[in-house]
Backbone as JSON Lines, residues from 0, in Angstrom:
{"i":0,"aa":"X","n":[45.28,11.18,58.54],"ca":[44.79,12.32,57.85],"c":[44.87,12.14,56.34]}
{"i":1,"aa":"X","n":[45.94,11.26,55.8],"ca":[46.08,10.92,54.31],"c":[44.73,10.45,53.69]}
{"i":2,"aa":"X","n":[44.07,9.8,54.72],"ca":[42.8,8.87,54.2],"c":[41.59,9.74,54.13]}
{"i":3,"aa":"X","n":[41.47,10.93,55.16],"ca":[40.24,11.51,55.34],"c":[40.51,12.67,53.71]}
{"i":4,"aa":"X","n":[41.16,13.1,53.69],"ca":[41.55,13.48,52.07],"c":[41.67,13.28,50.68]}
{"i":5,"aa":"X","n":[41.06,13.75,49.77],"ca":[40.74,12.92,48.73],"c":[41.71,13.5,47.25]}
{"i":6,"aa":"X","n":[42.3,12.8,47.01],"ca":[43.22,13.33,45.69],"c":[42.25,14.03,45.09]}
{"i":7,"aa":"X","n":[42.89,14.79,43.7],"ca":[42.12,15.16,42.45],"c":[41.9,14.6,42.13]}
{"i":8,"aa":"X","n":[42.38,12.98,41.41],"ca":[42.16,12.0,40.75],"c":[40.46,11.57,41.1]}
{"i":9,"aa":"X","n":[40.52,11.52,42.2],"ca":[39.63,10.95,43.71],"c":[38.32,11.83,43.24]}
{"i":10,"aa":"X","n":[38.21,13.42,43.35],"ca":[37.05,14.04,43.05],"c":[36.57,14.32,41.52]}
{"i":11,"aa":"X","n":[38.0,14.04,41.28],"ca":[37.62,13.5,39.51],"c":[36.67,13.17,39.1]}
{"i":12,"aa":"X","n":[36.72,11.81,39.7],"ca":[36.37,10.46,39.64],"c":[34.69,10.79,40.31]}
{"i":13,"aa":"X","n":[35.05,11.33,40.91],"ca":[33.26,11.31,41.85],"c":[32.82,12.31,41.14]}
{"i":14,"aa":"X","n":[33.66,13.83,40.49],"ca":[32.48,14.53,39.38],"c":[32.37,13.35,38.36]}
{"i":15,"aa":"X","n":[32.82,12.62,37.7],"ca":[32.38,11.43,36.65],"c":[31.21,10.79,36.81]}
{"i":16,"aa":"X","n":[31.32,10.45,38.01],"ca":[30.34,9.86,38.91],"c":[28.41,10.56,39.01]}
{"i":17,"aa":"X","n":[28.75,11.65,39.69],"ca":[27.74,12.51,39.67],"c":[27.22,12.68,38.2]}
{"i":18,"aa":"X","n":[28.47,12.99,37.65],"ca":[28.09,13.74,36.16],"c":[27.14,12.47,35.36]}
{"i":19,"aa":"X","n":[27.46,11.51,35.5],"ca":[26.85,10.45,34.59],"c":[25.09,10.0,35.44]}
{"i":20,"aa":"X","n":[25.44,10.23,36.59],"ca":[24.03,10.03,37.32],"c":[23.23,11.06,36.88]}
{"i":21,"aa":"X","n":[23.71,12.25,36.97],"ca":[22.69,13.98,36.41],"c":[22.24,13.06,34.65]}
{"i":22,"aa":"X","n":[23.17,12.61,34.2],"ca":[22.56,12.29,32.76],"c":[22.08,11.29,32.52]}
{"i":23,"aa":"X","n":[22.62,10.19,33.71],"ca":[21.04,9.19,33.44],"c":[20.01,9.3,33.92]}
{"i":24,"aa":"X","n":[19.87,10.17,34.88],"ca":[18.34,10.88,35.56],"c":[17.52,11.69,34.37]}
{"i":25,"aa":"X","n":[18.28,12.35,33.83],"ca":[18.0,13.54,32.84],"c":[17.3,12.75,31.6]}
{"i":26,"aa":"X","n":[17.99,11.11,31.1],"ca":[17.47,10.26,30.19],"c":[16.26,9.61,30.46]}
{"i":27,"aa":"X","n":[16.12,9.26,31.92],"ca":[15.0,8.92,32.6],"c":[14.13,9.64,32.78]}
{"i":28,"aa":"X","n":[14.15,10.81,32.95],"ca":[13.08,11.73,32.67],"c":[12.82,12.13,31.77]}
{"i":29,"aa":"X","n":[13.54,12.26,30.3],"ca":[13.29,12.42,29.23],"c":[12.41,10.67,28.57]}
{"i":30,"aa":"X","n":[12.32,10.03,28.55],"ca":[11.66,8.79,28.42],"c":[10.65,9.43,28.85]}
{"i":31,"aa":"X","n":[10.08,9.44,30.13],"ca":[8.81,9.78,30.72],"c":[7.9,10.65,30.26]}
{"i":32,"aa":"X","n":[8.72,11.91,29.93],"ca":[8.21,12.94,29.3],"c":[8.1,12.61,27.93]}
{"i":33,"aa":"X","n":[8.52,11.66,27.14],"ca":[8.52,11.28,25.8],"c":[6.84,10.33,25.89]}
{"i":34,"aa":"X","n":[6.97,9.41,26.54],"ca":[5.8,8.59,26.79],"c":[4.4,9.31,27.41]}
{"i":35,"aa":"X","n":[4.92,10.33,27.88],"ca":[3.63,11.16,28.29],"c":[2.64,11.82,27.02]}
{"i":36,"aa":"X","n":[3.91,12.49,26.85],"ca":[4.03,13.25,25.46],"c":[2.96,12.54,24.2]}
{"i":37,"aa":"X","n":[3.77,11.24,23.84],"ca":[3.27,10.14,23.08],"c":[1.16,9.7,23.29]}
{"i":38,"aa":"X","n":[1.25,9.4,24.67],"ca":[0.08,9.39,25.15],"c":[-0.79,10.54,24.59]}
{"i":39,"aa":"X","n":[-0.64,11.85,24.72],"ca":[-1.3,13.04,24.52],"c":[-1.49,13.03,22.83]}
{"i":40,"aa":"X","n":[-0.4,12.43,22.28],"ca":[-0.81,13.02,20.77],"c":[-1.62,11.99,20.33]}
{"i":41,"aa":"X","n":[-1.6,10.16,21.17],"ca":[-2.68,9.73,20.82],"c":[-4.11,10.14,21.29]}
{"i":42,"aa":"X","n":[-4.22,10.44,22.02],"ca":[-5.25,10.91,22.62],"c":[-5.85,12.02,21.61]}
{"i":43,"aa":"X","n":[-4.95,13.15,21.24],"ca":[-5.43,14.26,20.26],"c":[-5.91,13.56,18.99]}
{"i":44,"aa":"X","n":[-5.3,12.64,18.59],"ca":[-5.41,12.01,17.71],"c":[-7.0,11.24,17.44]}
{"i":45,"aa":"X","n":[-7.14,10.57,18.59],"ca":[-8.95,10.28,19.18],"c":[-9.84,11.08,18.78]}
{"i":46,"aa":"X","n":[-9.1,11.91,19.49],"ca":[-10.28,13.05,19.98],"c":[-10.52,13.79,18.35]}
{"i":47,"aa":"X","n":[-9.36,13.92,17.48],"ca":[-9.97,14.72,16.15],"c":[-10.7,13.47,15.54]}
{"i":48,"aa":"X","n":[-10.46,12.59,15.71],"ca":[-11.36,10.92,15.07],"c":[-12.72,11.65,15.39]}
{"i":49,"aa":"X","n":[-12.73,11.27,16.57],"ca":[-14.74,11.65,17.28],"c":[-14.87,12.63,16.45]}
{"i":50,"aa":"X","n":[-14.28,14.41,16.76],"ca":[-14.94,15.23,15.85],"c":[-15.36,15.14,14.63]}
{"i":51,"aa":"X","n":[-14.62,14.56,13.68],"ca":[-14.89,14.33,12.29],"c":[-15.38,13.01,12.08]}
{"i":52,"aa":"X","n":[-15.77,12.07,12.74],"ca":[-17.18,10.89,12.94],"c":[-18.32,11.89,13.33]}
{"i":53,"aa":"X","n":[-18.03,12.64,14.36],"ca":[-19.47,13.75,14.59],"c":[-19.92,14.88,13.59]}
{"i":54,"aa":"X","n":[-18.85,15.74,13.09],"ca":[-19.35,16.27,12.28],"c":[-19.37,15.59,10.79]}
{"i":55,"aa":"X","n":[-19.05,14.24,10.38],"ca":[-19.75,13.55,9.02],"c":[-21.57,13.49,9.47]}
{"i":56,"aa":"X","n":[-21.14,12.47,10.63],"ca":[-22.47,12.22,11.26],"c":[-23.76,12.98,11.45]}
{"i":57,"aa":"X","n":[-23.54,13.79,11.37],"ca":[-24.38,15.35,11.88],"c":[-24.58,16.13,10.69]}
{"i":58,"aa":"X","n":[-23.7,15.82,9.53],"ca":[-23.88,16.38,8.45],"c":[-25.1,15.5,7.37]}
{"i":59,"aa":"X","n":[-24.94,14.05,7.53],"ca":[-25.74,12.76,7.42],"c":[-26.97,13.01,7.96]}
{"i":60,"aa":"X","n":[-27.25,13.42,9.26],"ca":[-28.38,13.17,9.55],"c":[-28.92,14.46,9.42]}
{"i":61,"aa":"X","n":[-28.99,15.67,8.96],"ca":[-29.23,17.17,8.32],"c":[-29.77,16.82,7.23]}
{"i":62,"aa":"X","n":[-29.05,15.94,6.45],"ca":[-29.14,16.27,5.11],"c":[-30.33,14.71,5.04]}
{"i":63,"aa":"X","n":[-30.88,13.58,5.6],"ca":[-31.61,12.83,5.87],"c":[-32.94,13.59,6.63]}
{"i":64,"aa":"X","n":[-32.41,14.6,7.27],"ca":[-33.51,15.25,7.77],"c":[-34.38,16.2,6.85]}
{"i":65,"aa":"X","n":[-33.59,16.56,6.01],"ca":[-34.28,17.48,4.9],"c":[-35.15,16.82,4.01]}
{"i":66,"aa":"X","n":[-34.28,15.41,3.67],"ca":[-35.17,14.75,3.01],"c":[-36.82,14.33,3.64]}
{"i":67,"aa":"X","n":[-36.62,14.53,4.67],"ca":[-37.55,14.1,5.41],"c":[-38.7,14.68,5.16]}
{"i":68,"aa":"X","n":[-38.41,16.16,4.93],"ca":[-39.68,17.31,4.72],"c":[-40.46,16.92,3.83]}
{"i":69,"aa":"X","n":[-42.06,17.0,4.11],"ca":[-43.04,16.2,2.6],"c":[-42.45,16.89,1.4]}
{"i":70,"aa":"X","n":[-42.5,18.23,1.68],"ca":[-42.52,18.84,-0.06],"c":[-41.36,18.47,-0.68]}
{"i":71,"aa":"X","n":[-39.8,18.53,-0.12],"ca":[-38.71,17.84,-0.28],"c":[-38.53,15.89,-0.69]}
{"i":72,"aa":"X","n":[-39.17,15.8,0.08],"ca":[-39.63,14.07,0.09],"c":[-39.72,14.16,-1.06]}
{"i":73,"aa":"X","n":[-41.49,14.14,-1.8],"ca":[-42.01,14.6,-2.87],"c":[-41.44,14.8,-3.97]}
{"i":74,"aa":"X","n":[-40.62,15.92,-3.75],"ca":[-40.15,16.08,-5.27],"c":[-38.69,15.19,-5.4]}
{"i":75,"aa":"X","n":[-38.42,14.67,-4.49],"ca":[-36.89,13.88,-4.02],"c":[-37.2,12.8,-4.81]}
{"i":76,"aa":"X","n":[-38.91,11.72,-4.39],"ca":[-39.04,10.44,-4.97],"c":[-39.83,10.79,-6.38]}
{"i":77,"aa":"X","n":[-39.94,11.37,-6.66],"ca":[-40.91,11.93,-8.02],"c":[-39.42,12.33,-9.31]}
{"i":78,"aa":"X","n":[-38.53,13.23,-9.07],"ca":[-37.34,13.05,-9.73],"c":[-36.99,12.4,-9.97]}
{"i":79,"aa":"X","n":[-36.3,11.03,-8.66],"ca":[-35.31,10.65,-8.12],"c":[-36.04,9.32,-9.36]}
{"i":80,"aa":"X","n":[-37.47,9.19,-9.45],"ca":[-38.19,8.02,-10.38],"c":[-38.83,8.64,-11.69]}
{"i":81,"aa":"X","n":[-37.99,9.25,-12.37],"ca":[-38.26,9.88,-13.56],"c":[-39.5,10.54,-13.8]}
{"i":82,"aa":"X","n":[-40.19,10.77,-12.84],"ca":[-41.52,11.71,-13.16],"c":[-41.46,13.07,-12.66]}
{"i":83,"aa":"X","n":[-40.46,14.09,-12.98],"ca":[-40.25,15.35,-12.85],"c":[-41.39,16.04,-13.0]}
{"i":84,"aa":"X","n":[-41.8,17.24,-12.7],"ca":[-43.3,17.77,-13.06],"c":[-42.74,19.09,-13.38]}
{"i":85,"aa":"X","n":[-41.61,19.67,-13.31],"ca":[-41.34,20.78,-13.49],"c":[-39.61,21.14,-13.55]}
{"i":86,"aa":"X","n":[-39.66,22.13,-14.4],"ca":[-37.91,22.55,-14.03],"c":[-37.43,22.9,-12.72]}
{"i":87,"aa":"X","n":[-37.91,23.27,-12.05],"ca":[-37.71,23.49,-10.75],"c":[-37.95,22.55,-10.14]}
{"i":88,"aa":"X","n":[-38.2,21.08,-9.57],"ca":[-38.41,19.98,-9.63],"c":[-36.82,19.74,-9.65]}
{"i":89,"aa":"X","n":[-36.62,19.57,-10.85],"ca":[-35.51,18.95,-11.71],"c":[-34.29,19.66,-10.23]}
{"i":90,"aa":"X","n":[-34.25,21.51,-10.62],"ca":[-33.14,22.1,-10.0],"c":[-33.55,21.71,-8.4]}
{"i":91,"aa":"X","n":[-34.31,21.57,-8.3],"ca":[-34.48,20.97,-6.19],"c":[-33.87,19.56,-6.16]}
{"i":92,"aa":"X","n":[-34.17,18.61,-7.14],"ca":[-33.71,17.69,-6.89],"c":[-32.09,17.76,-7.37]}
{"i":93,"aa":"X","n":[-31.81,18.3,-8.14],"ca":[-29.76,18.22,-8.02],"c":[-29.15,18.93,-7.0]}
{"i":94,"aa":"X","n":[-30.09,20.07,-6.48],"ca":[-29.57,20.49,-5.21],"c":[-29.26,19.77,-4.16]}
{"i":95,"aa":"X","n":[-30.29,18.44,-4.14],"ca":[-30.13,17.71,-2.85],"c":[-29.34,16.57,-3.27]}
{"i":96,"aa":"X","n":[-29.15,16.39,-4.78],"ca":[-28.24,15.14,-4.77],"c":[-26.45,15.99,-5.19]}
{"i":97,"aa":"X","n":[-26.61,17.32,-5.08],"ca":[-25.31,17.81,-4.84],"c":[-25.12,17.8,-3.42]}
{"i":98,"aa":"X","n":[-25.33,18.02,-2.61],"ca":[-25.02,18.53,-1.18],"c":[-24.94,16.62,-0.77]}
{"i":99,"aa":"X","n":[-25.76,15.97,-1.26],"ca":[-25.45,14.46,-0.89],"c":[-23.84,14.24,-1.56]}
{"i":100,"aa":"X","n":[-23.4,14.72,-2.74],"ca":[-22.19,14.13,-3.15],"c":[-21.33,15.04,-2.62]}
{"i":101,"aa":"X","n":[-21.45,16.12,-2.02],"ca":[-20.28,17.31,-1.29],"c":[-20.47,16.17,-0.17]}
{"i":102,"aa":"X","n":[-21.18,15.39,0.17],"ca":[-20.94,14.82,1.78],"c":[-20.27,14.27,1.98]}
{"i":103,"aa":"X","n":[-20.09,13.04,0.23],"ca":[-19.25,12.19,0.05],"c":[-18.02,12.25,-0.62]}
{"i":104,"aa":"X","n":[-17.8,13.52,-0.95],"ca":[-16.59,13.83,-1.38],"c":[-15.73,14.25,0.02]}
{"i":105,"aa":"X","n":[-16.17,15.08,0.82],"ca":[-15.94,15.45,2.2],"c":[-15.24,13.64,3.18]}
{"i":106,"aa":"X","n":[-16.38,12.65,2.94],"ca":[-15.74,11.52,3.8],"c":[-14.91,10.68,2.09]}
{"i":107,"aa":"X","n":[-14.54,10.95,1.51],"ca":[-13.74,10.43,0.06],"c":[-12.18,11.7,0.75]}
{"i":108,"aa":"X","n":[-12.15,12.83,0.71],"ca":[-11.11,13.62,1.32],"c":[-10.59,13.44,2.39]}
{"i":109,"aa":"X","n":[-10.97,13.13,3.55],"ca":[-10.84,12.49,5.2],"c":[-10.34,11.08,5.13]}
{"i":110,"aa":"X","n":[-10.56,10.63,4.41],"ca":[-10.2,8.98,3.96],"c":[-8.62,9.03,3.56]}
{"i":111,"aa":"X","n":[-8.84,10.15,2.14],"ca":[-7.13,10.23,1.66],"c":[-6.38,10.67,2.93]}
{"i":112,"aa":"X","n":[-6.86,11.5,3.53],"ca":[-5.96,12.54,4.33],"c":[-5.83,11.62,5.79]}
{"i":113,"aa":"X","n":[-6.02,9.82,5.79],"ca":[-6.04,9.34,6.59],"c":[-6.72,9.27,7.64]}
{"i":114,"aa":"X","n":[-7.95,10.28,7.87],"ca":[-8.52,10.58,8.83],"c":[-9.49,10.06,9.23]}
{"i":115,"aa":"X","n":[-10.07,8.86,7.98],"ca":[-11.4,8.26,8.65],"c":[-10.78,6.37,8.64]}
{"i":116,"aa":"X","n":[-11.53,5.88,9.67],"ca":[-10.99,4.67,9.26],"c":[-11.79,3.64,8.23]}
{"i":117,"aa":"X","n":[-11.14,2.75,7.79],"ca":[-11.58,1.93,6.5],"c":[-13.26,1.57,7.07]}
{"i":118,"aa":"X","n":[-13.45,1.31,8.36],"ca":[-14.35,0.78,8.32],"c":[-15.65,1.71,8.09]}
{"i":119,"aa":"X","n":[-15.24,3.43,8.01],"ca":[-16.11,4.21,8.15],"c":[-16.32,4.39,6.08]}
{"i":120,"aa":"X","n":[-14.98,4.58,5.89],"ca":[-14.86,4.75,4.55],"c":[-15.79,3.39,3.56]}
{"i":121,"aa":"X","n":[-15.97,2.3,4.38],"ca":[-16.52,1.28,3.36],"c":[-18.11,1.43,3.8]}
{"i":122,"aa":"X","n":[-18.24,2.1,5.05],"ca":[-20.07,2.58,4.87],"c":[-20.2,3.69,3.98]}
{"i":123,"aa":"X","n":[-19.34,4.86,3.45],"ca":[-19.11,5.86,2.83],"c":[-19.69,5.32,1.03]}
{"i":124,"aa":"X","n":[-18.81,3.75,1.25],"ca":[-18.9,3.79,0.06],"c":[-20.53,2.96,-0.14]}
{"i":125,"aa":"X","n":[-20.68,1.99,0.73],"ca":[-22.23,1.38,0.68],"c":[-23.17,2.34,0.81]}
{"i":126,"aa":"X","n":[-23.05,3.52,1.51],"ca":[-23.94,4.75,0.83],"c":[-24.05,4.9,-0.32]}
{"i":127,"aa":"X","n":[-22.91,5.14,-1.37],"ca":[-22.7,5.69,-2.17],"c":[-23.39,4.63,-3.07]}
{"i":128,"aa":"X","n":[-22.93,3.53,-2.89],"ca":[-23.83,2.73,-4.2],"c":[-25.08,2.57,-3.92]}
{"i":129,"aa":"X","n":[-25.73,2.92,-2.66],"ca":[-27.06,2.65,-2.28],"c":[-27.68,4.42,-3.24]}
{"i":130,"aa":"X","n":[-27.62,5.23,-3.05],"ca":[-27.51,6.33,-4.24],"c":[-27.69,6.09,-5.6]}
{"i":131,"aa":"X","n":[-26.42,5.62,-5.84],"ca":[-26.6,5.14,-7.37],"c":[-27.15,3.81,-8.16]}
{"i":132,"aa":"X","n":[-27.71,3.43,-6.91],"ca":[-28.95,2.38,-7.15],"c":[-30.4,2.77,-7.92]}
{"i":133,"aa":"X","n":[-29.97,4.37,-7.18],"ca":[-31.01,4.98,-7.77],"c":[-31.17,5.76,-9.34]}
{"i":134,"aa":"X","n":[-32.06,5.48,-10.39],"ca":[-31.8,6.33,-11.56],"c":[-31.13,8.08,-11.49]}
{"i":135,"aa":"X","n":[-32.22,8.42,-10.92],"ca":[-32.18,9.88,-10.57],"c":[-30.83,10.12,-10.69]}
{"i":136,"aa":"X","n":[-30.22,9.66,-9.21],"ca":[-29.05,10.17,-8.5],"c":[-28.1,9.27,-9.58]}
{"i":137,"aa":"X","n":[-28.02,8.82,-10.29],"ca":[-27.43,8.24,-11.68],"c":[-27.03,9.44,-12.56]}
{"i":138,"aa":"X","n":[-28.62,9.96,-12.96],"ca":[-27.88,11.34,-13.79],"c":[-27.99,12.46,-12.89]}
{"i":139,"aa":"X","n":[-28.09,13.12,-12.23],"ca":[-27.4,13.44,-11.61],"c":[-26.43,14.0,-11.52]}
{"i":140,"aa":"X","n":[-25.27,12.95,-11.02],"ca":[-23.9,12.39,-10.79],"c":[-23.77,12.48,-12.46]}
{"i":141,"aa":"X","n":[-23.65,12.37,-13.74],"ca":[-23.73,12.37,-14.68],"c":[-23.72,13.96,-15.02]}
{"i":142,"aa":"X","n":[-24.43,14.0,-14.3],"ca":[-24.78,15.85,-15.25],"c":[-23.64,17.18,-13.98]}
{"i":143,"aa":"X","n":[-23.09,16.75,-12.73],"ca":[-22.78,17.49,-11.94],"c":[-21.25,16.97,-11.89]}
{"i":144,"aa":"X","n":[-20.56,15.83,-12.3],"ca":[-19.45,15.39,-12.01],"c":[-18.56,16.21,-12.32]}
{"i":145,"aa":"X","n":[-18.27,16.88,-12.75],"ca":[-17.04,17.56,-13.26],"c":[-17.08,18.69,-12.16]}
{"i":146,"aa":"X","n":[-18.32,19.32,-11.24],"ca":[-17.87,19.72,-10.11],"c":[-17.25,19.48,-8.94]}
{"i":147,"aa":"X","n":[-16.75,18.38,-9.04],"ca":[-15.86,17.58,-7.8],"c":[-14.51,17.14,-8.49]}
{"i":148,"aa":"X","n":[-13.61,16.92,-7.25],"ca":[-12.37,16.74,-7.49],"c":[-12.04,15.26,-8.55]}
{"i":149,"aa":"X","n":[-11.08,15.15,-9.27],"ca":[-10.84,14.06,-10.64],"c":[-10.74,12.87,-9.74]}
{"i":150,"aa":"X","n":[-10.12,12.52,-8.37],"ca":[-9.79,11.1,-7.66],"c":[-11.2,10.56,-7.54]}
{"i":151,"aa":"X","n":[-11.78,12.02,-6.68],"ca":[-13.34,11.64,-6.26],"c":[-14.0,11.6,-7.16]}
{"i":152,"aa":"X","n":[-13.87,12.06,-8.44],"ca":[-14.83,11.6,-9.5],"c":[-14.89,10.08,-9.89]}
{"i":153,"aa":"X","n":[-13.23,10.23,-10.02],"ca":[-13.09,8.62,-10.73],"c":[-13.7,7.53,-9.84]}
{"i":154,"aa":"X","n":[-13.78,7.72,-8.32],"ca":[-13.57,6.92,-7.34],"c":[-15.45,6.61,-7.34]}
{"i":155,"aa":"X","n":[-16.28,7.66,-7.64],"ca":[-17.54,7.53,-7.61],"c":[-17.67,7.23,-8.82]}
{"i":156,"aa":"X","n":[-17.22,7.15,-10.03],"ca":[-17.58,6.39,-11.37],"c":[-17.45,5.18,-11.15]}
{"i":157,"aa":"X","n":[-16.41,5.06,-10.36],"ca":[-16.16,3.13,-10.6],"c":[-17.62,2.4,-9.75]}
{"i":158,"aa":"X","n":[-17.49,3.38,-8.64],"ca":[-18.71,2.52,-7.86],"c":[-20.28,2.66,-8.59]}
{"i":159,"aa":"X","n":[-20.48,3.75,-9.28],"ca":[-21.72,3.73,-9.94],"c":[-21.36,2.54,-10.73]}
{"i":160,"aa":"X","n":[-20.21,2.11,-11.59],"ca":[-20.46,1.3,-12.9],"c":[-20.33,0.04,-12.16]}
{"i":161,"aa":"X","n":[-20.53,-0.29,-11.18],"ca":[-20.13,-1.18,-9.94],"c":[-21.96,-2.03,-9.47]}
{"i":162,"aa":"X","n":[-22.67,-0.92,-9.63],"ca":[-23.77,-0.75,-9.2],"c":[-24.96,-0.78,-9.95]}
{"i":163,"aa":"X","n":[-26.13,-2.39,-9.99],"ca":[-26.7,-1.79,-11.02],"c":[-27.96,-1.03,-10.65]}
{"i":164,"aa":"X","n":[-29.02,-0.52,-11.54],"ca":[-29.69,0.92,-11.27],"c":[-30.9,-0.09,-10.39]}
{"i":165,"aa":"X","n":[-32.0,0.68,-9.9],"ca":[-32.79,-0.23,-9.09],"c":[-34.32,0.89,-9.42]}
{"i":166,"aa":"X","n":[-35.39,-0.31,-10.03],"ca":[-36.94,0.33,-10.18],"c":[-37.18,1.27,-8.55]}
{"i":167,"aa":"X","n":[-37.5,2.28,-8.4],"ca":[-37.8,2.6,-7.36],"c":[-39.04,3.34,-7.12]}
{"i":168,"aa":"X","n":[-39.66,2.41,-6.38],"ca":[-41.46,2.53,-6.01],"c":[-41.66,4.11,-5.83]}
{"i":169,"aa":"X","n":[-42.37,4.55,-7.16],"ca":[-42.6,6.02,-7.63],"c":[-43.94,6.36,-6.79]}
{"i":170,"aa":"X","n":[-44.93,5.25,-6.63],"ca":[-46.3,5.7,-6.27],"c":[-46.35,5.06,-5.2]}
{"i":171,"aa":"X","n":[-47.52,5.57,-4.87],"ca":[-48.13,4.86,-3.3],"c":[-47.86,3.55,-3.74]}
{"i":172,"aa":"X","n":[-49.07,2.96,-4.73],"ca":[-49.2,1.86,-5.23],"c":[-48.16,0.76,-5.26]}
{"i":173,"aa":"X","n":[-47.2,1.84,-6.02],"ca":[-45.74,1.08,-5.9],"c":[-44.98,0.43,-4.79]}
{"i":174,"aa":"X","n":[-45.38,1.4,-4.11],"ca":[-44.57,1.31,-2.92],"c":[-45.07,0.01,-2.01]}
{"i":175,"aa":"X","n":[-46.56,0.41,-1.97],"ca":[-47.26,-0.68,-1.06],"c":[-47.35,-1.95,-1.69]}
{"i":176,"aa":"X","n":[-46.89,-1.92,-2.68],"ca":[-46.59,-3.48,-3.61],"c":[-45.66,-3.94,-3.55]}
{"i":177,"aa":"X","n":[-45.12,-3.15,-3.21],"ca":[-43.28,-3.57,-2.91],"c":[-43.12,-4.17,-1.45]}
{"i":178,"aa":"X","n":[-43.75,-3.38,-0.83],"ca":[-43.73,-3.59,0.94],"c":[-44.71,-5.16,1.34]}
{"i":179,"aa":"X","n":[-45.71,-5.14,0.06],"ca":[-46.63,-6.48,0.44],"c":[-45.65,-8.05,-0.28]}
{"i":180,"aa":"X","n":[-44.62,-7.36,-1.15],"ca":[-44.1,-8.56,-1.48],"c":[-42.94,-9.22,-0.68]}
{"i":181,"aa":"X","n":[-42.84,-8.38,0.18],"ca":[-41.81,-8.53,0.97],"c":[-42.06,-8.9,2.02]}
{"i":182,"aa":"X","n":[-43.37,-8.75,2.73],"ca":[-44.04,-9.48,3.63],"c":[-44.45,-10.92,3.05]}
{"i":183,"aa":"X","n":[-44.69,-11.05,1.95],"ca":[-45.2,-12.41,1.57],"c":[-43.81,-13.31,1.25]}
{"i":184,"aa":"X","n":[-42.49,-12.56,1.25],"ca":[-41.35,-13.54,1.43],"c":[-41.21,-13.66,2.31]}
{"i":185,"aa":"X","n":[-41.29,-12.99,3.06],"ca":[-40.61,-13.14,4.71],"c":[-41.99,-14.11,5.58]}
{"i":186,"aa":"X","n":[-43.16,-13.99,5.52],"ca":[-43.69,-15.32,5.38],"c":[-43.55,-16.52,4.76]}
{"i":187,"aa":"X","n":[-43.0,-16.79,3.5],"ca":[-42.7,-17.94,2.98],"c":[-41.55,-18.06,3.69]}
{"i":188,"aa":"X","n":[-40.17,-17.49,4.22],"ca":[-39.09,-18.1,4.56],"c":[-39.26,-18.53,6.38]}
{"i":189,"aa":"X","n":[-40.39,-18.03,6.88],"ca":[-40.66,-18.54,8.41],"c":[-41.42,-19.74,8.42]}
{"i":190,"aa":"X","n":[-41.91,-19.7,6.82],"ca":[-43.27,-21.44,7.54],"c":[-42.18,-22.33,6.61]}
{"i":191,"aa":"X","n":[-41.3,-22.02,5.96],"ca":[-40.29,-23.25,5.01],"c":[-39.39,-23.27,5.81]}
């Protein structure tokens, strides 16, 4: 009967026992729930990526779409190549090259705030000098800068002075002279 009986020492020993199993179960499930956990905030983390790739994206192709409109077009490449025809002209065209630099101040802010990745931020910026390739959007950016934040100013000065300005085919004429010389390189570099 001594044996079927267990000292205090004895159930001591076995709450020790138990007690340390309840807390390495409890650690083991805390891991799990940590790694689950972990999983989810990358995942949230994704998932705000996509939204703000979709809504830059969507904001890009709005504001490409507007350009699109003839009368918009029109007065877009007629400004944008120093042949303004009117003050209103002038104010249509800073309208659209403001809402172009709110786009890029918007992916210039998402960038600081970590949110876009480099590789989105360095098309952000090959936009941006593809812009200030242009005269127009030269002054512009010149005449509107001080409405945007001082980082994003500075950050779009460097790339304009980065960038040099580019003739941009004002007329039909122009244009289709431009487009025929470029066919006649791209023929010279297929028969050489």
């Amino acid at each position: 009967m001594a044996g079927a009986t267990m000292s205090l020492s004895d159930l001591a020993s076995l709450g020790s026992f138990v007690s340390g199993a309840a807390v390495l179960g409890s650690l083991v499930l805390l891991y799990f729930q940590l790694r689950q956990l972990t999983g989810q905030v990358r995942q949230a983390e994704r998932n705000q990526q996509g939204a703000l790739r979709q809504g830059r994206a969507s904001g890009l192709m709005e504001w490409n779409l507007r350009l699109s409109d003839p009368l918009v077009a029109d007065v877009n490449l007629r400004v944008a190549s120093g042949k303004a025809k009117s003050p209103s002209e002038i104010g249509q065209f800073m309208a659209i090259a403001r809402a172009g630099f709110q786009l890029y101040e918007d992916s210039f802010d998402q960038h600081e705030a970590g949110l876009m990745t480099e590789q989105a931020f360095a098309s952000f910026e090959r936009n941006a000098a593809s812009s200030f390739s242009v005269p127009g959007y030269r002054v512009a950016w010149i005449a509107i800068r001080d409405m945007f934040g001082a980082r994003f100013a500075a950050h779009m000065d460097r790339i304009m002075a980065e960038t040099a300005p580019r003739v941009v085919p004002g007329t039909i004429e122009q244009w289709n002279a431009a487009v025929a010389a470029e066919i006649a390189s791209a023929s010279q570099r297929s028969s050489g």
